[in-house]
Phi, psi and omega in degrees: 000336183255015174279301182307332183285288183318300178307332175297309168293314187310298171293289199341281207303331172297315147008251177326324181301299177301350182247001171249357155268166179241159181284157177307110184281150196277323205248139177285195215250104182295335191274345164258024200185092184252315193115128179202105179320131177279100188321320207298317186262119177229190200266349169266034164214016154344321191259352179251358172240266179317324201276336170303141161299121171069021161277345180281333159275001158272346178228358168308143203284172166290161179261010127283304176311312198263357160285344155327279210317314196282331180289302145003305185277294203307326148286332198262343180260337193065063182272168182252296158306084192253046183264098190313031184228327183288324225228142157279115178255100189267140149349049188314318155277084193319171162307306213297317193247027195060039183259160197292098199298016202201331172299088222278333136358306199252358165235107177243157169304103182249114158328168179252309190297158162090162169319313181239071175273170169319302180306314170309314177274001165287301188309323172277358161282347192264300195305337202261330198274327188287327181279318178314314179250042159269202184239145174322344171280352203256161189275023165260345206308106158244131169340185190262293196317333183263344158272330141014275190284344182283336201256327186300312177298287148214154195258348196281295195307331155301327178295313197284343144324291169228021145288278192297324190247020172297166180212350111240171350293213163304148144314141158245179195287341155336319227236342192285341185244072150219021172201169225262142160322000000 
């Protein structure tokens, strides 16, 4: 009978082992990766940060620093994949939109793989970057702040949102089979 008990605990625990690591999540976790702005760019100084050509490669951190960062969260989170190569340690408030290049806050482990991967979300920081710095008149037009708020929250829903329902430029067939039909 106490053969059976060990054993009985013995799985549980492998159980539990195998279920506490997690898989890589398409939206990160709000309670570490809240999103966090560079108080410095706001929307009436735009045209001198975000809205510039190579201004997002004047403050990107080195990719030591942020391969620490990413190795440290992919343990400390208990991803079941930790292969620093699968994952982007990305921005939730991209460079493109002022989020804060340096703040661990504004940064998690983003898979590469799958339907809502880095790259899917890479498109909607260009797309999203693109509408803040058109000029207020055009009917693409959105604020610094509300695209923020859109990508902080959730970004699969801001893709489909202000991706998906763009009318230029064109869609490619890339961007077109991440919306709905």
């Amino acid at each position: 009978m106490a053969r059976i008990g060990v054993a009985l605990i013995v799985g549980a625990l492998l159980l539990f082992a195998t279920h506490a690591l997690a898989d890589a999540p398409d939206l990160p976790d709000a309670s570490r990766t809240p999103g966090v702005p560079d108080p410095a760019v706001t929307q009436s100084n735009i045209d001198e940060n975000i809205c510039t050509s190579g201004y997002t490669a004047s403050l990107r951190p080195n990719t030591s620093v942020t391969n620490a960062i990413k190795k440290q969260q992919l343990i400390g989170w208990a991803y079941s994949d930790r292969k620093m190569a699968h994952y982007e340690e990305d921005h939730l408030i991209s460079l493109q939109l002022g989020g804060s290049p340096d703040d661990e806050k504004n940064l998690w482990p983003e898979h590469y793989s799958g339907k809502w991967g880095a790259r899917t979300k890479d498109t909607l920081e260009g797309e999203l970057r693109r509408r803040v710095c058109t000029v207020a008149a055009n009917v693409d037009h959105i604020s610094l702040q509300e695209a923020r708020d859109a990508i902080s929250s959730d970004w699969k829903a801001a893709y489909l949102k202000y991706v998906c329902r763009r009318t230029k430029p064109a869609l490619t067939a890339k961007i077109k089979a991440h919306c709905p039909h």
